[in-house]
N, C-alpha and C positions, 0 to 999 in steps of 0.2 A: 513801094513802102515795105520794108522790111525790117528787123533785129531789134524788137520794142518793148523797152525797159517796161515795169510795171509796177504796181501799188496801189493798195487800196485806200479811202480817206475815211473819216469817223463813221461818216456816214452810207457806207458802203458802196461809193460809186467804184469802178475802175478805170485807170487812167495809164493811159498807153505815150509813153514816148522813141515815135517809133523812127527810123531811117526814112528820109525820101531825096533821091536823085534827081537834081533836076534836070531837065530833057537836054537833048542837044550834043549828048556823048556818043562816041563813034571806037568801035572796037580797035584793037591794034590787031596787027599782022601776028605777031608773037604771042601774047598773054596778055589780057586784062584791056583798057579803054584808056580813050584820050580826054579829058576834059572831066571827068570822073568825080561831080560834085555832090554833097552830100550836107543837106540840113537835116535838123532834128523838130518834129511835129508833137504837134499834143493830140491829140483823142481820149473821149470818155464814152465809159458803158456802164449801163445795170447790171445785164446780165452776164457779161465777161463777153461775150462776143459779137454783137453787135455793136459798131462807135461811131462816135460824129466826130469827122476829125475837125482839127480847128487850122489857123493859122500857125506857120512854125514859128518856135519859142524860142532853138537856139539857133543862131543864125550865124554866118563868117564875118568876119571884122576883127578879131586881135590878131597881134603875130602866133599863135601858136593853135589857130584854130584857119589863117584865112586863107588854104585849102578846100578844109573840110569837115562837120562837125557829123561823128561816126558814133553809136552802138550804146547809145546811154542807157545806164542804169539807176534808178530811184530805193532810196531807202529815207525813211522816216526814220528820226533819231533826236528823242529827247524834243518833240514840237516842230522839227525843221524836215522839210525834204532836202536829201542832201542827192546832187544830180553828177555822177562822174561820165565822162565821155571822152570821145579819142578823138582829140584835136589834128590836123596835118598840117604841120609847117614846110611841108613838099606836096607836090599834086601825087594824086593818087595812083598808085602801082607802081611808083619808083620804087617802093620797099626802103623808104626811110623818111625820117621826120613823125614818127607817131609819138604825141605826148597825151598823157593822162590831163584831163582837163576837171576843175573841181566848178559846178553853180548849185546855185542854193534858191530857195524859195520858203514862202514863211503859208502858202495858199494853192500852188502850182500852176497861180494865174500870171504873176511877172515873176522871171528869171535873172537871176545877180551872178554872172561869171567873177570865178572867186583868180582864175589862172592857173599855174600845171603844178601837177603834183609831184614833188618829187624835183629830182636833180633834170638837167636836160639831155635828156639819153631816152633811146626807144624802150618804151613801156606802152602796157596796153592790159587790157579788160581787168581794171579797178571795180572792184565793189566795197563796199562799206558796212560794216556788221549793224543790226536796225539797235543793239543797244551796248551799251559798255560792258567791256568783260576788265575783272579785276582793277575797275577805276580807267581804264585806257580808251579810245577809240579807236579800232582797229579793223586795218585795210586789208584787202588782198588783193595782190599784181601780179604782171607775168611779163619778168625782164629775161629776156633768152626765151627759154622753152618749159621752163617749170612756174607753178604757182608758188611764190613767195608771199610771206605774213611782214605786214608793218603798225607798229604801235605809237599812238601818238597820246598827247597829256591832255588833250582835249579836241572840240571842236575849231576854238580859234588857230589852235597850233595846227592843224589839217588846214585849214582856210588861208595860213600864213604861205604854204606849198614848199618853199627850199629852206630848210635850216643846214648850213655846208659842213659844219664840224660834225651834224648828227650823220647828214649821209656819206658823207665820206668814210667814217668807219662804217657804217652800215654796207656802202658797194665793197669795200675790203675785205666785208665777210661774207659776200651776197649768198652763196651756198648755205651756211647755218640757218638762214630764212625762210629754207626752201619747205612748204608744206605739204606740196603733193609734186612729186616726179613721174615723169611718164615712167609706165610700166608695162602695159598692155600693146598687142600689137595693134588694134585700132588705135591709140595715140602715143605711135611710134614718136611721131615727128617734135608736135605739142601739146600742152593742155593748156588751159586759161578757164580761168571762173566764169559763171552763168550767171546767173540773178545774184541778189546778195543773201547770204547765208540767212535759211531760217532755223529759228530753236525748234525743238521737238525736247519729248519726254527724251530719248535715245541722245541726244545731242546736237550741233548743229550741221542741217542738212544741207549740203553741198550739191548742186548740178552745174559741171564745167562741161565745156567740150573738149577731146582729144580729135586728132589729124592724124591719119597712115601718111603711110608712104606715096600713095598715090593722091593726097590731096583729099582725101574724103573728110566731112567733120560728121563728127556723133554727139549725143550727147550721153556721160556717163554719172552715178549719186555715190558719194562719199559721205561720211555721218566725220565731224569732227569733236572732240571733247569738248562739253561745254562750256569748263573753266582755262582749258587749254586748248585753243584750236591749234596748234601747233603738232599736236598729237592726231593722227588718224585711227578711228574708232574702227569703224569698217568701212572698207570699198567694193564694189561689184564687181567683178571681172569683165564685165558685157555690156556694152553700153545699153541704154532706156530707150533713146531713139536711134534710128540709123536712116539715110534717105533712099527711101522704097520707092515713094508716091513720086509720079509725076514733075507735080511742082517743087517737090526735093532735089528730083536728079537734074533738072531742066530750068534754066534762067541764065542771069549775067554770071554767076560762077554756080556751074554743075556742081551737084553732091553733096551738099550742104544744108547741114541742120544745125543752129547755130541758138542757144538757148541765153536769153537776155533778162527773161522779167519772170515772176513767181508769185501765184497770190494760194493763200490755201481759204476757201471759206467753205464753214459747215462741213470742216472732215475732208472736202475735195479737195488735191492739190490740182492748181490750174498752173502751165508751164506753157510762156508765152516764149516764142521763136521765131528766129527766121528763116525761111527756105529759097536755097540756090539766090539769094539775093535780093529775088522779085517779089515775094511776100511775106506778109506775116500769120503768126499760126498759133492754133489753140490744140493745145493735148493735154488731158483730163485723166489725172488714174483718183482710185482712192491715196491718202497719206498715209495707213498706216502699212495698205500692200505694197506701196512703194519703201517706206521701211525695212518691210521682211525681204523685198527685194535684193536691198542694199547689205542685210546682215546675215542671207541666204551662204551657208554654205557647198560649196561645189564641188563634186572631188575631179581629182586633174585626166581623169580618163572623160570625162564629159569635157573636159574646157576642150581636148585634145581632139576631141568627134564634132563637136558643136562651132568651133571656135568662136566668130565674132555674132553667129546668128542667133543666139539666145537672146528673146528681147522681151520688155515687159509688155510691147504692144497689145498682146491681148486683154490685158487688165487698162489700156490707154486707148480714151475716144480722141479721133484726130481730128481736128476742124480747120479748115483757113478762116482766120479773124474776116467778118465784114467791117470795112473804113466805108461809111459815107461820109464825102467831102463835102461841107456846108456851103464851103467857096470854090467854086471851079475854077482853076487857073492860078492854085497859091503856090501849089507844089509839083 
């Protein structure tokens, strides 16, 4: 079980929608596994880290999920959870067929798959801003290697997934979209959005991950305008987490810290992850030192000494989430 979206409901339970594998996968000679299936679970907590998990909610049966259903993420907007995930219309580790997948729920008890978002081309780690900026609802994806911004006129026009005259000029100009570009040498390679964007007094705070060269993922914080996310406020140089621990470096993919869900309560930001594949994970800083983190500036003779090992860790408690399974034998 690992990469579990997150959210809190009125009444402050937290609710984990996490990855789980089902058994029976067999590594390849080359890179990555054969049979490489993937549902999506629910789990709830009190206290952010202890959960009972439940039965999985989303399951495989459309064409554009009956692969594998991958890495959801949860945002409340306007009474609804609105649930995006990475559907596989190819089995896993061919390195294609990844679509952005839209469900909804009105309770986070039954799930209503809405279908994919966006044109049919490889996309991946969608998240959904929790409220309207300037009247719009507005997404962020990652087609290639950069995080791009999409604006849509409501939530039924998001639930509708292909409008072809809007995306057509939209892929024609896919670059003008682009909100955050790799820059740093830890995500040489890629970036992609973490949780869905929270407000703050500063703006709305952003935690994606970047990928080196060697495959490592991190997790880095961007602050974007609040009336513009389009505009980058401040970015960190260094990412927040990096995989140290154990079960970081060590699972079905090494090196991997991979940031999915976000709740802040009472001042604490809690930032839910997955690591090297095979779990899930809790790290806890305060919000506003992770603010001054992200607005910190650094002169380039330390970025040059330091380079990727500057980390907030010390202000971050790191936990691996507990899943108790109430049904043995679902997942």
């Amino acid at each position: 079980m690992f990469n579990p979206g997150a959210v809190m409901d009125n009444s402050g339970v937290i609710h984990l929608f996490y990855r789980a594998v089902q058994a029976g996968y067999i590594k390849k000679r080359d890179y990555g596994y054969e049979n490489y299936v993937s549902v999506i679970g629910h789990a709830t907590s009190h206290d952010g880290l202890h959960f009972k998990a439940r039965k999985p909610c989303i399951r495989l049966g459309e064409t554009f999920d009956r692969f594998s259903c991958e890495d959801a993420r949860v945002t409340r907007l306007e009474g609804e959870y609105l649930i995006t995930y990475t559907g596989l219309t190819s089995p896993a580790f061919t390195w294609k067929g990844y679509r952005p997948v839209l469900a909804s729920s009105p309770d986070l008890t039954v799930v209503e798959k809405h279908g994919v978002l966006g044109p049919d081309i490889e996309n991946k780690d969608v998240v959904i801003f929790p409220e309207r900026i300037n009247g719009k609802v507005v997404v962020l994806q990652r087609i290639g290697t950069d995080i791009q911004i999409v604006y849509y006129e409501s939530i039924e026009h998001l639930k509708k997934g292909y409008d072809a005259v809007y995306w057509e000029r939209y892929l024609r100009h896919l670059g003008s979209h682009v909100v955050l570009r790799r820059k740093f040498r830890w995500e040489a390679m890629k970036v992609g959005a973490g949780p869905p964007p929270i407000k703050t007094e500063l703006g709305w705070l952003l935690i994606y991950h970047g990928v080196d060269k060697r495959n490592i993922y991190r997790a880095g914080v961007a602050i974007l305008d609040a009336n513009d996310p389009r505009r980058i406020i401040k970015r960190a140089p260094y990412p927040i987490l990096s995989p140290v621990r154990n079960y970081e470096r060590l699972g079905d993919i090494p090196n991997v810290v991979f940031p999915t869900g976000a709740v802040v309560r009472d001042g604490c930001f809690m930032l839910y992850y997955g690591a090297a594949d095979r779990c899930c994970c809790l790290a806890c800083c305060n919000l506003g030192e992770l603010l001054e983190f992200a607005c910190r500036k650094y002169s380039r003779t330390l970025h040059f000494i330091r380079g990727n090992t500057l980390l907030v860790r010390r202000n971050i408690d790191q936990r691996r989430v507990k899943l108790e399974q109430t049904t043995p034998g679902d997942l």
